[in-house]
C-alpha positions as YAML, in Angstrom:
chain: A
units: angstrom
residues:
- id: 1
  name: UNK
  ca: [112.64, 49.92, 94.53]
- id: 2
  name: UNK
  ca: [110.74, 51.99, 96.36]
- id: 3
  name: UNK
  ca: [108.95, 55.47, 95.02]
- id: 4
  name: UNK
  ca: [106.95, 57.82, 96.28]
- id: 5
  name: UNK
  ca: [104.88, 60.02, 94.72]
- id: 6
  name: UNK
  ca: [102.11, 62.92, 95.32]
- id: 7
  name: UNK
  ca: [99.19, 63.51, 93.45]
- id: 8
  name: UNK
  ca: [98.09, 67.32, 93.45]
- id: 9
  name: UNK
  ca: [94.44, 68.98, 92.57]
- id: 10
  name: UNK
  ca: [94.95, 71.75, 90.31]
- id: 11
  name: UNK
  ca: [91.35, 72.82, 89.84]
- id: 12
  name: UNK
  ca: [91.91, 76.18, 92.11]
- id: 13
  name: UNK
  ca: [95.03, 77.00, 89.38]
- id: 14
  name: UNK
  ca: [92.77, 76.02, 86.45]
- id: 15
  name: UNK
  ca: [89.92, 77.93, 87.86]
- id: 16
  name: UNK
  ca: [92.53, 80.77, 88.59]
- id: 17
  name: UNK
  ca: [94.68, 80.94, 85.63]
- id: 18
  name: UNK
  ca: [90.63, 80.90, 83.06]
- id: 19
  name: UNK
  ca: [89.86, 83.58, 85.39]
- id: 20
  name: UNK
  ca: [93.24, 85.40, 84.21]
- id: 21
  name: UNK
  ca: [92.47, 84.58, 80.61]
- id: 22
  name: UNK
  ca: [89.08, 85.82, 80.39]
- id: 23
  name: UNK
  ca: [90.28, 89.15, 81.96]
- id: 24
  name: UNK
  ca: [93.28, 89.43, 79.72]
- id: 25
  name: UNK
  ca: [90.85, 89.04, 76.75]
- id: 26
  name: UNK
  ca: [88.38, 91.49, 77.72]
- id: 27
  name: UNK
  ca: [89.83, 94.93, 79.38]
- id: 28
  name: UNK
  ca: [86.40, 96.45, 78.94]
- id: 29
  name: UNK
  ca: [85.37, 96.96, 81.87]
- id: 30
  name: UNK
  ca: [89.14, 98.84, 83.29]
- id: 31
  name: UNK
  ca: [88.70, 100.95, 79.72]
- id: 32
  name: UNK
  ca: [85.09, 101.84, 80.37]
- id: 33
  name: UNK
  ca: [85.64, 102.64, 84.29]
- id: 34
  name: UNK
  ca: [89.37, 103.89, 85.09]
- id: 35
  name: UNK
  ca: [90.73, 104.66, 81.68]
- id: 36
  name: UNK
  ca: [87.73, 106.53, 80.25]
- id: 37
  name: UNK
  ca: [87.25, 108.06, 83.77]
- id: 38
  name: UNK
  ca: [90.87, 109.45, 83.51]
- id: 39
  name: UNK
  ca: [90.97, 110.37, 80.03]
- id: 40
  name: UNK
  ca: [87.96, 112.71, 80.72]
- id: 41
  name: UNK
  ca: [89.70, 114.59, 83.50]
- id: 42
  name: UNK
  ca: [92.63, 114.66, 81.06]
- id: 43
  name: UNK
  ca: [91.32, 116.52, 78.47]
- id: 44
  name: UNK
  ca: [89.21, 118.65, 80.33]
- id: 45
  name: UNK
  ca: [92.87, 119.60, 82.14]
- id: 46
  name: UNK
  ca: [94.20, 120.28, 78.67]
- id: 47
  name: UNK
  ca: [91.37, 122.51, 77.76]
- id: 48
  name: UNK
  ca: [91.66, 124.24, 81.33]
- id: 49
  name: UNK
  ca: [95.04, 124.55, 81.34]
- id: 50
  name: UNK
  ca: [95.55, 125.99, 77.87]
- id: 51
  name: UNK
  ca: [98.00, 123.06, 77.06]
- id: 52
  name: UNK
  ca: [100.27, 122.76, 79.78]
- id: 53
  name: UNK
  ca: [98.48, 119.75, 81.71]
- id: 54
  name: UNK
  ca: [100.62, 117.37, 79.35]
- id: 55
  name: UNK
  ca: [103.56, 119.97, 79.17]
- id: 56
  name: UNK
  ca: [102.96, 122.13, 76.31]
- id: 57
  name: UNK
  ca: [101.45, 125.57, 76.30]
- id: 58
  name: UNK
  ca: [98.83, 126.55, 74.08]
- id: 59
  name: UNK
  ca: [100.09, 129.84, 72.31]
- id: 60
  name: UNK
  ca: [97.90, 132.84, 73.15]
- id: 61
  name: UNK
  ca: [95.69, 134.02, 70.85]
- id: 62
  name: UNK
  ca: [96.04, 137.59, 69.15]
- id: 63
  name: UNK
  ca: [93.81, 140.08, 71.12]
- id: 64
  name: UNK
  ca: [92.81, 141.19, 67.58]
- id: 65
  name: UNK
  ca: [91.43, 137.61, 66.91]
- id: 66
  name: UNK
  ca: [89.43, 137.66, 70.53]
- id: 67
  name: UNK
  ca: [87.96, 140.96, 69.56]
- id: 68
  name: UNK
  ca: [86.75, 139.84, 66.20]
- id: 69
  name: UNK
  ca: [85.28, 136.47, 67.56]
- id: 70
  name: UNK
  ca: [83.02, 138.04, 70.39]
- id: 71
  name: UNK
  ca: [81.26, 139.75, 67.60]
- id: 72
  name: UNK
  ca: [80.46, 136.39, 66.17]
- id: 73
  name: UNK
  ca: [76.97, 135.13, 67.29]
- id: 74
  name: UNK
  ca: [77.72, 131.59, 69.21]
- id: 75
  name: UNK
  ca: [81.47, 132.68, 69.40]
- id: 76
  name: UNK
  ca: [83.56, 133.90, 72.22]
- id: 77
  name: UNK
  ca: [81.94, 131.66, 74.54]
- id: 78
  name: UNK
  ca: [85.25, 131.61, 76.71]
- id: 79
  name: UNK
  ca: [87.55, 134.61, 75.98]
- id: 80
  name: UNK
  ca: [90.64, 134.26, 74.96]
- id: 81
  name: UNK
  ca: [90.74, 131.00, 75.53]
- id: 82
  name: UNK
  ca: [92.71, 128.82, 72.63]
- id: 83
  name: UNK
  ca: [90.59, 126.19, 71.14]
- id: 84
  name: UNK
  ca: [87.16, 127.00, 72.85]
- id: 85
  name: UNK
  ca: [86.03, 129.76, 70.36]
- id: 86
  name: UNK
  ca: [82.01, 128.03, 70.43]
- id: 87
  name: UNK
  ca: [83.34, 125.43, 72.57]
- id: 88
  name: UNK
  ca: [82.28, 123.00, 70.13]
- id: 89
  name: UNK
  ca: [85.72, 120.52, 69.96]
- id: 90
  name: UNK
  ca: [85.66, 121.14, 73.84]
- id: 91
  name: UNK
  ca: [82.01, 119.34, 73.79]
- id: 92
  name: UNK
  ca: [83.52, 116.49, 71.83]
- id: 93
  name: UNK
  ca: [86.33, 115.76, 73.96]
- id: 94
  name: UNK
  ca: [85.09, 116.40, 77.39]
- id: 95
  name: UNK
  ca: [81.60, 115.72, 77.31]
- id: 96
  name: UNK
  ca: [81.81, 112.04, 75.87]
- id: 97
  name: UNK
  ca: [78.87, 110.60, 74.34]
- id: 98
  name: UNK
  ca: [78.09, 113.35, 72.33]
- id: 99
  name: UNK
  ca: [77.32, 113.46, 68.96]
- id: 100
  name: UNK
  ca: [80.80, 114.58, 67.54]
- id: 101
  name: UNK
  ca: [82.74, 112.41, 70.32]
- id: 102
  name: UNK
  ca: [84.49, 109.81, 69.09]
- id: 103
  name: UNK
  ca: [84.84, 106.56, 71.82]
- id: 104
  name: UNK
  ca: [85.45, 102.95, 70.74]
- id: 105
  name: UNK
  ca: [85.58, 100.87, 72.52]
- id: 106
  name: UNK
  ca: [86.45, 96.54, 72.18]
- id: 107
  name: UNK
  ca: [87.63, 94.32, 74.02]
- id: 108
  name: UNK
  ca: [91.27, 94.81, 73.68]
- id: 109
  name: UNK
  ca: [91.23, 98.11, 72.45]
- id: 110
  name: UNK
  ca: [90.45, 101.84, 73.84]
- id: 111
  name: UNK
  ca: [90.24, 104.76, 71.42]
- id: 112
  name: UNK
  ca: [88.60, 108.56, 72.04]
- id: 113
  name: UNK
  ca: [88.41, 111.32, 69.68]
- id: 114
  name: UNK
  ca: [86.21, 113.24, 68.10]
- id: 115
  name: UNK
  ca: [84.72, 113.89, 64.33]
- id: 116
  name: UNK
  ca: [84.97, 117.25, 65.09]
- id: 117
  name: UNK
  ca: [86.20, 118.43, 61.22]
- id: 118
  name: UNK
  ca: [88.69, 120.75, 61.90]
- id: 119
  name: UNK
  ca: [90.26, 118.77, 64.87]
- id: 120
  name: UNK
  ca: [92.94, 117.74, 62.59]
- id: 121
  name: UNK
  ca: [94.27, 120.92, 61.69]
- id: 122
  name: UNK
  ca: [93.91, 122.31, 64.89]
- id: 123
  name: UNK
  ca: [95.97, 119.01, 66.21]
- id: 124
  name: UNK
  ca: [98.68, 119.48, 63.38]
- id: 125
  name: UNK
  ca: [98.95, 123.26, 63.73]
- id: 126
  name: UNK
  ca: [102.72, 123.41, 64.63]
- id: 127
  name: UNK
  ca: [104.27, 124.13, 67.58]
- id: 128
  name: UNK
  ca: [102.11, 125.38, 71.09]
- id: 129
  name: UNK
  ca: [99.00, 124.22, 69.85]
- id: 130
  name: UNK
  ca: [98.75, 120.71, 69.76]
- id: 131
  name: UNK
  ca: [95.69, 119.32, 71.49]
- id: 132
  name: UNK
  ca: [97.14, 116.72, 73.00]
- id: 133
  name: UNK
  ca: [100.54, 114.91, 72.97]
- id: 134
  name: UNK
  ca: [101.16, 112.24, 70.05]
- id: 135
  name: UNK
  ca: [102.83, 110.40, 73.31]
- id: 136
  name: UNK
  ca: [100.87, 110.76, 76.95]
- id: 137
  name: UNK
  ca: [103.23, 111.59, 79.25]
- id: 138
  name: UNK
  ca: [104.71, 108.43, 81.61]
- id: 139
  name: UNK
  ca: [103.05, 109.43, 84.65]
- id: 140
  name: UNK
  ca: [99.81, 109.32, 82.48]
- id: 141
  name: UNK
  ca: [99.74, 106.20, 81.17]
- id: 142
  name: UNK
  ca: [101.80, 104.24, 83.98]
- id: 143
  name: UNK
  ca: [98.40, 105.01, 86.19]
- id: 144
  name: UNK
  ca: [96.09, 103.20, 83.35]
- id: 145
  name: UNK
  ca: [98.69, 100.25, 83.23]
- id: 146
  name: UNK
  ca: [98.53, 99.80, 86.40]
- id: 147
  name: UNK
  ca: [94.91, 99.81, 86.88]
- id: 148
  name: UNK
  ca: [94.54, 97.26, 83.81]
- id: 149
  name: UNK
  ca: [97.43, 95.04, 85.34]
- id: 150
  name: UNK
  ca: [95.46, 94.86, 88.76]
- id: 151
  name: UNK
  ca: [92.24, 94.53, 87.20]
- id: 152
  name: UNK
  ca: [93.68, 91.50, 85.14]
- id: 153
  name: UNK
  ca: [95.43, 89.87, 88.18]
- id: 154
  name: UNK
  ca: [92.74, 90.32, 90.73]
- id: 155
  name: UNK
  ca: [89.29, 91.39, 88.54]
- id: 156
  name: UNK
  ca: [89.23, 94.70, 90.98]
- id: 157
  name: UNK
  ca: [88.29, 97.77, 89.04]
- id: 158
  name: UNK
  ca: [89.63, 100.12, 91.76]
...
C-alpha cells in the first residue's frame, strides 16, 4: 500500500493565532486611543450642539431662567446654553481626567462618566434633555467596532 503524507510547520499560525488572543484579551490600547479619542469629540458635539449631535434636541431654556443665572456669580458662563450653566458637568465630560470625570478603563471594558451629582437628574429629566442617548447611534458605535476589530486582527491602532 502505498501513502503519502505531508508534514506542515504551524509555528507562523501558532505565533499568529497567540498574537490574536492576546489582543482579544486586552482592547486597551483601541479604548485608550480611538474609542476615548472619539467619545471626547462626542460629547463635546452634544454639548455644542445642544443635543442634536446624537439626534435629540436639548429643549431651550426659559429666557427668565438665563436672566436669573447671569446674576449668579460663576453662572452664565455660556448663555443660554442648556446644561453649561458654570460649565461644571461640561468639564467632566469633555475635559477627561478631571477630577469629577469618570473613565475606567480594563482590559475588556470601556466606561466614561462623570461624578458630577446632579448628572443623574439632568440625564433622567424627560424628554429633550437627555445628555446623551441610553443607545449611541449605529453610525457611532459601528466606527469603534471597527477600529477594535482591526486592531484585534492586525494590532494597528489606526
Amino acid at each position: 500500500m502505498l501513502r503519502l503524507g505531508a508534514r506542515f510547520e504551524l509555528r507562523e499560525v501558532d505565533a499568529k493565532l497567540d498574537a490574536l488572543e492576546r489582543r482579544t484579551a486586552d482592547l486597551r490600547p483601541v479604548f485608550l486611543g480611538v474609542v476615548d479619542a472619539m467619545v471626547t469629540e462626542s460629547l463635546a458635539a452634544q454639548f455644542e450642539t445642544r443635543g442634536r449631535h446624537f439626534g435629540t434636541p436639548w429643549a431651550p431654556l426659559p429666557p427668565e431662567y438665563v436672566r436669573r443665572r447671569g446674576r449668579r456669580p460663576g453662572h452664565g458662563r455660556a448663555g443660554d446654553a442648556p446644561l453649561r450653566d458654570t460649565n461644571r458637568l461640561w468639564a467632566s465630560l469633555v475635559k477627561s481626567g478631571g477630577p469629577e470625570s469618570l473613565r475606567v478603563v480594563s482590559p475588556t471594558r470601556y466606561q466614561r462618566g462623570t461624578t458630577v451629582p446632579y448628572a443623574d437628574h439632568a440625564q433622567q429629566a424627560g424628554p429633550g434633555r437627555p445628555i446623551a442617548p441610553d443607545v449611541l447611534p449605529a453610525e457611532v458605535t459601528s466606527v469603534w467596532t471597527g477600529a477594535i476589530t482591526r486592531y484585534i486582527e492586525t494590532g494597528a491602532l489606526k
